[in-house]
C-alpha positions as CSV (number, residue, x, y, z in Angstrom):
1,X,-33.8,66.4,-13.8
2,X,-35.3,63.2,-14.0
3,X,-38.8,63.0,-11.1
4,X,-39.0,60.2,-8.5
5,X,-41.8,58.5,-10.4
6,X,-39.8,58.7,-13.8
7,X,-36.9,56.9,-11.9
8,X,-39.1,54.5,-10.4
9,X,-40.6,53.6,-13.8
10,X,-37.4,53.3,-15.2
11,X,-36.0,50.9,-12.6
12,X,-39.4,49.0,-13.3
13,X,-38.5,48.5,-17.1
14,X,-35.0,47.8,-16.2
15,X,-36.1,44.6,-13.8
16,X,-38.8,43.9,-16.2
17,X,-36.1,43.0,-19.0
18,X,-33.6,41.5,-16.4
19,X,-36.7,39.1,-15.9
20,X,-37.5,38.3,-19.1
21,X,-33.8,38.0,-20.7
22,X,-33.7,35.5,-17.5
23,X,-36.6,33.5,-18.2
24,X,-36.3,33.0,-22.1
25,X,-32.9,31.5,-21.1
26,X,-34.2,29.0,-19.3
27,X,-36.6,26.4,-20.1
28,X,-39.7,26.1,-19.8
29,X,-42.3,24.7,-17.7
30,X,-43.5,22.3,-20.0
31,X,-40.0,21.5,-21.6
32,X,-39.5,20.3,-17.7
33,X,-42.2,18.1,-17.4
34,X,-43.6,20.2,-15.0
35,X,-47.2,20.8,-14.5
36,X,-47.8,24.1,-13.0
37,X,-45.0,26.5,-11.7
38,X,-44.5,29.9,-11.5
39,X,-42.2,32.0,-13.9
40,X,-39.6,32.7,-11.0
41,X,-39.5,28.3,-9.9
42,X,-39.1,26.7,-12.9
43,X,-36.9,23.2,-12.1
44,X,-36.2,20.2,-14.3
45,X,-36.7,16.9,-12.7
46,X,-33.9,14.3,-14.3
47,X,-34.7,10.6,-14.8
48,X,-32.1,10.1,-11.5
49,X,-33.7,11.1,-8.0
50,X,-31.8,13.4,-6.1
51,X,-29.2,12.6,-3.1
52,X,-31.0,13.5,0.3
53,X,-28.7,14.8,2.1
54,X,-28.6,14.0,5.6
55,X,-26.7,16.1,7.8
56,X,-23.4,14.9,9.2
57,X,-23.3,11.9,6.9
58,X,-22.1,11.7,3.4
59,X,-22.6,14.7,1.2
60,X,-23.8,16.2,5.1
61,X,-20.6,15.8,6.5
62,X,-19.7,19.1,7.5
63,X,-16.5,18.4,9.9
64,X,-13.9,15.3,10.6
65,X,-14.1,16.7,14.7
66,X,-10.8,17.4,13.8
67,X,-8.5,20.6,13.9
68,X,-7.0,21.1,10.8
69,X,-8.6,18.1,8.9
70,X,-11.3,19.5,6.6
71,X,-14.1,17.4,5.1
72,X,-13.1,15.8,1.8
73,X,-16.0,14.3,0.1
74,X,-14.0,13.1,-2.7
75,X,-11.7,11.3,0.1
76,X,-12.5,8.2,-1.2
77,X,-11.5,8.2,-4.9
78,X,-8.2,10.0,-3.8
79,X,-7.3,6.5,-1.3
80,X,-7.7,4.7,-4.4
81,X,-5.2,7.0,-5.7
82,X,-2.6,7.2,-3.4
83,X,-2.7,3.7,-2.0
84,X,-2.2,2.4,-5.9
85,X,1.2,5.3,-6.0
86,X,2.5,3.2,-2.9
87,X,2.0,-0.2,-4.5
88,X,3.5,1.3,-7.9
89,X,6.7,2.8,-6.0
90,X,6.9,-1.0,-4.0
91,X,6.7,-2.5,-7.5
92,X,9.2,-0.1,-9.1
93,X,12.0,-0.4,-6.3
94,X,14.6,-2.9,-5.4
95,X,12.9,-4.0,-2.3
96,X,13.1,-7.4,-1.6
97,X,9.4,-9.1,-1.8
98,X,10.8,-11.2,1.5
99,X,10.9,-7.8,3.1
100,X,8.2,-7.7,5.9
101,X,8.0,-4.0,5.6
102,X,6.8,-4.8,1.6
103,X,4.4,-7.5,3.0
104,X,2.8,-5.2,5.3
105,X,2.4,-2.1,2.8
106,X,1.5,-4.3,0.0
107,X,-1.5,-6.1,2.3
108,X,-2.7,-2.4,3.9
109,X,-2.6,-0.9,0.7
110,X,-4.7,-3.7,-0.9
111,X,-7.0,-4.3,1.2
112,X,-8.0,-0.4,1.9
113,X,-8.2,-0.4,-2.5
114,X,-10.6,-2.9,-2.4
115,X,-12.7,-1.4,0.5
116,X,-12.9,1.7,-1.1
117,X,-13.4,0.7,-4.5
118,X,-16.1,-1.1,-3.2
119,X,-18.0,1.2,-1.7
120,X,-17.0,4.6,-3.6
121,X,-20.7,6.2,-2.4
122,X,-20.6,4.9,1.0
123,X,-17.3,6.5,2.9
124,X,-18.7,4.9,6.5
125,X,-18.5,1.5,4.8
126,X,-15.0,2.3,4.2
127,X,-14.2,3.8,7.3
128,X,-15.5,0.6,9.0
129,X,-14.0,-1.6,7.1
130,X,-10.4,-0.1,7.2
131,X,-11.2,0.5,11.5
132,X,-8.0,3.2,11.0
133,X,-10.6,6.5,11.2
134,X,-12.4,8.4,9.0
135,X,-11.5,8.6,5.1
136,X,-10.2,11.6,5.2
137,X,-7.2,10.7,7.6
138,X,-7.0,7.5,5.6
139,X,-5.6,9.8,2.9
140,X,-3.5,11.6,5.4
141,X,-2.1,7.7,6.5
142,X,-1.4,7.2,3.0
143,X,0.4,10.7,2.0
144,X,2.7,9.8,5.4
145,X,3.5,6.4,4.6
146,X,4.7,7.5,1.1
147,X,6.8,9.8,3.3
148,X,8.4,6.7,5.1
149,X,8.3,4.6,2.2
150,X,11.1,7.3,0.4
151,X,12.8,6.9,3.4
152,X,13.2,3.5,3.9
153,X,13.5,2.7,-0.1
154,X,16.5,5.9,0.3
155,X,18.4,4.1,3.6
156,X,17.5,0.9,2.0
157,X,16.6,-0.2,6.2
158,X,15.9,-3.9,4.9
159,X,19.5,-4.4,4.6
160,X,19.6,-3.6,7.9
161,X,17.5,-6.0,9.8
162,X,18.7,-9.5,10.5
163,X,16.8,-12.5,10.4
164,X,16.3,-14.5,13.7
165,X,15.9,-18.2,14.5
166,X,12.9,-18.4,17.0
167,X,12.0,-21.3,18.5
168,X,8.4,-22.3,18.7
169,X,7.7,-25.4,20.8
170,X,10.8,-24.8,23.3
171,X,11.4,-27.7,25.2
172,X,9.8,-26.9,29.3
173,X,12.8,-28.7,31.0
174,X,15.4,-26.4,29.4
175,X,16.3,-23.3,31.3
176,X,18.2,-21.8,28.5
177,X,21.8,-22.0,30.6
178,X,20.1,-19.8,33.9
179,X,20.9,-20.9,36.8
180,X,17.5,-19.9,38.9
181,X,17.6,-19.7,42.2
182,X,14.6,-21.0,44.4
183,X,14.3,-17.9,46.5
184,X,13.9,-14.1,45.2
185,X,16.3,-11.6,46.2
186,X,14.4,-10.2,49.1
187,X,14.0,-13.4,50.6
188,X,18.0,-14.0,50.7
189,X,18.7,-10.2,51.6
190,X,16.5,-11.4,54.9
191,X,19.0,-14.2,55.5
């Protein structure tokens, strides 16, 4: 039977070899550049400063405010994404480019590319640029509008709409056929 300060000794050596295995794996103080650290703190310094991290912003960001809408913080590259797939399914169908729906896909889509591609580390810039919400349901928008889009490509709904003539400087003196009566129907009920 082993005593209590035979075990303790043992456990000793056994840390004492976990330690060093540990160190002699990582680099060293001086391979780091750094001047005077203990054996347990040893930390490289790279050429590129480190991110702070503020919290609630950015890499911070802990929560949309949202129920079920977790923080994404590669939201941003992932708009990119999925707003190109809409543009390359508008490209590949038979839509009609006259088709307003088209238009209005095609200038969203386009425009929230370009926010986000320029500004892939700042996803405040491109939520206030795109005014729709945060990134993060900006990617939502975009998996739901594929959703539609299958839809209307599927029913092919631009058949369906009809064009109509509106008339833009309509001429005051024409009444468009209405007879208008001078009083309002309470006032001739009274009579």
């Amino acid at each position: 039977m082993m005593s209590a300060s035979a075990s303790s000794l043992k456990l000793l050596r056994h840390h004492a070899i976990s330690a060093i295995s540990r160190s002699a794996s990582r680099p060293s103080a001086s391979q780091c550049g750094a001047k005077s650290l203990s054996m347990n703190s040893v930390r490289c310094f790279s050429a590129a400063a480190e991110e702070e991290i503020v919290p609630g912003i950015g890499r911070g960001k802990t929560s949309t405010g949202l129920v079920g809408l977790a923080v994404d913080h590669d939201a941003v590259p992932k708009m990119i994404t999925k707003y190109q797939a809409l543009l390359d399914k508008l490209a590949a169908s038979d839509m009609p480019p006259t088709a307003q729906y088209r238009i209005n896909i095609e200038k969203i889509a386009r425009f929230r590319i370009k926010a986000a591609q320029g500004n892939l580390d700042d996803p405040e810039k491109v939520e206030e640029l795109c005014n729709c919400g945060q990134v993060e349901e900006l990617v939502v928008q975009a998996d739901n509008e594929m959703i539609v889009m299958d839809m209307y490509l599927r029913n092919r709904w631009w058949e369906l709409v009809k064009p109509v003539e509106i008339e833009f400087n309509p001429d005051p003196n024409d009444d468009g056929g209405v007879e208008w009566g001078d009083e309002s129907p309470k006032e001739e009920e009274k009579k």
